[in-house]
Every structure is written in C-alpha cells, then in structure tokens.
C-alpha positions in Angstrom: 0.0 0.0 0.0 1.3 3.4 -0.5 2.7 5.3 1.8 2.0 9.1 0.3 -1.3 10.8 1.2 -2.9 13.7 -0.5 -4.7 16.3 0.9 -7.7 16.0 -1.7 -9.2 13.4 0.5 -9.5 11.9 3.9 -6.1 9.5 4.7 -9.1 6.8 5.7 -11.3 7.1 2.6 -7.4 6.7 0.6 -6.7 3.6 3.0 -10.2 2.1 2.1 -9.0 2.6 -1.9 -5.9 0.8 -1.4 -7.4 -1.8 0.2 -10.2 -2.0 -2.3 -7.4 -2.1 -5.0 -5.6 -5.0 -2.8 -8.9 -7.0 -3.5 -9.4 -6.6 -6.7 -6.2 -7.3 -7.8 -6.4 -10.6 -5.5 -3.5 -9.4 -3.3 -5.9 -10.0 0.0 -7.4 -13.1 -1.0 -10.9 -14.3 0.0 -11.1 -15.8 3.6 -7.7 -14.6 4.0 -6.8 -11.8 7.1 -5.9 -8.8 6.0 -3.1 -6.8 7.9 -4.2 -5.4 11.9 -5.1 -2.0 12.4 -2.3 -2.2 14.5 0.4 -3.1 11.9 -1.2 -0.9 9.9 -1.1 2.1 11.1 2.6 1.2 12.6 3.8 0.8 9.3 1.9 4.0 7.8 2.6 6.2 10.4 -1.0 6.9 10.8 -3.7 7.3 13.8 -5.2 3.4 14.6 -8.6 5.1 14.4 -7.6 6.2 11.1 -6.9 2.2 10.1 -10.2 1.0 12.1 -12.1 3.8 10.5 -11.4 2.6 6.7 -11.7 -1.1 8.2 -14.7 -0.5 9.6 -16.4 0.7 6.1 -15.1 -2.2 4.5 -17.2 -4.3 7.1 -20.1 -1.8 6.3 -19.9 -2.7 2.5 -20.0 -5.9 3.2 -15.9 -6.7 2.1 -14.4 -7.6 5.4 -15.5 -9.4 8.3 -14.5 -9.2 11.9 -13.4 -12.3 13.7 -13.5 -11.5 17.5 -10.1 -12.9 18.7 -8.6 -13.4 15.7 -8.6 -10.2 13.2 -10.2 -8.6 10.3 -11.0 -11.4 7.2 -11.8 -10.7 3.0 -15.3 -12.1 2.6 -16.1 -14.7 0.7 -17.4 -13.4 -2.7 -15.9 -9.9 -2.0 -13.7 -10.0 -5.2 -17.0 -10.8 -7.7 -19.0 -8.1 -5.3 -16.4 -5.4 -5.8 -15.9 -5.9 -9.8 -20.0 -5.7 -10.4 -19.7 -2.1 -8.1 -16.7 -1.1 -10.1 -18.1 -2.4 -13.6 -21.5 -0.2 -12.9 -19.8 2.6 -12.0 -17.9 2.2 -15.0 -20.9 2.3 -17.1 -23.1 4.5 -15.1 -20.4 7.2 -14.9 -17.2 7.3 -16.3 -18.3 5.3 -20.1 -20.8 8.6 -20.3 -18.0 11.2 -19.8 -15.4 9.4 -22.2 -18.3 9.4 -24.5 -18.6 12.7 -24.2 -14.9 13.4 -24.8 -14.9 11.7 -27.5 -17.9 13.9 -29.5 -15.7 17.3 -28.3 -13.2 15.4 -29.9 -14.5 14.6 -32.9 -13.2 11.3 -33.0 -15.0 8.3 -34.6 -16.3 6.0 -32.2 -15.1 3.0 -34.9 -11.5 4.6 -34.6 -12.1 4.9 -30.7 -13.0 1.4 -30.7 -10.2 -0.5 -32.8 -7.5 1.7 -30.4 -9.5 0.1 -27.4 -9.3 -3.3 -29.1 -5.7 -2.7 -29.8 -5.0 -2.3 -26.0 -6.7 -5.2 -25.1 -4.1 -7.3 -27.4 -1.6 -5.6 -25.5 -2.8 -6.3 -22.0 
C-alpha cells in the first residue's frame, strides 16, 4: 500500500482505496486476514482510528468481516462483489464522460473502438 497521502481526500477514505485495490487485484485473498489496524497504522505512520475507521467501512460494504479474537478477514465473494460495483460505476459514470470526450473530440467511435481493441491485445 502506498505510503504518500494527499490532501484532496481523507487518509481513511485513501486507505479504504488501497485496500479496495488490494482486492481486486487478489493481493488479499478471499477468507484470507488482511493486515491489523495495528500493523497498519505502525507501518503507515498513521492514527489506529484512522486504520479501524477505513476497516470499519469495508465491514459496512460488506468486504471484510470481523473475527472476535482473531482479526479482520476478505469475505467470501468480495472480489466478484467489488468488480460488479466497479463495472457499474464504469458504465453508469465514467463510459458517459469518455463518451462525451470523444464527441468534443471529434473522434470516430469506430476509430475509438479498434485503439480500445488494440489495448486489449496488448494487456
């Protein structure tokens, strides 16, 4: 996790991102324990309510569960939970904006689309 904070947003809501990002990219693993708000915020430098705070939205989203004696766990199913979220924001908000780029653009959406297929080759 990264260790530089901005100041456009709350060190907690950038925690929760990282964490999120640790998820999806399978780093914490389902019915795995993720670090202790402890070692957390040890390593980070940061306030433990800082840690707990971010934790504790996780649990509220459904992503992490607590385990009384033995730590904070990924949730089964988080992973698949987490890409539908992140696929409808996709296409609820951000698909909509490039869209709209594209038109000030004047770009052709075919053109658009064969760079886009392009990338995916690459990836």
């Amino acid at each position: 996790m990264s260790r530089e904070w901005n100041d456009s947003q709350p060190i907690y809501l950038q925690l929760r991102e990282q964490v999120i990002g640790r998820l999806m990219d399978g780093t914490f693993a389902e019915g795995e324990a993720v670090p202790s708000v402890r070692q957390v915020a040890s390593e980070y430098q940061i306030n433990h309510l800082t840690v707990a705070k971010a934790y504790q939205e996780l649990v509220d989203d459904g992503l992490l569960e607590k385990k009384r004696g033995l730590g904070m766990f990924v949730v089964e199913g988080a992973r698949q939970a987490l890409l539908q979220n992140e696929q409808k924001k996709f296409i609820d908000r951000e698909l909509p904006e490039f869209a709209t780029r594209v038109q000030q653009l004047g770009l052709d959406l075919s053109t658009v689309a064969q760079q886009l297929a392009g990338m995916g080759d690459r990836a």
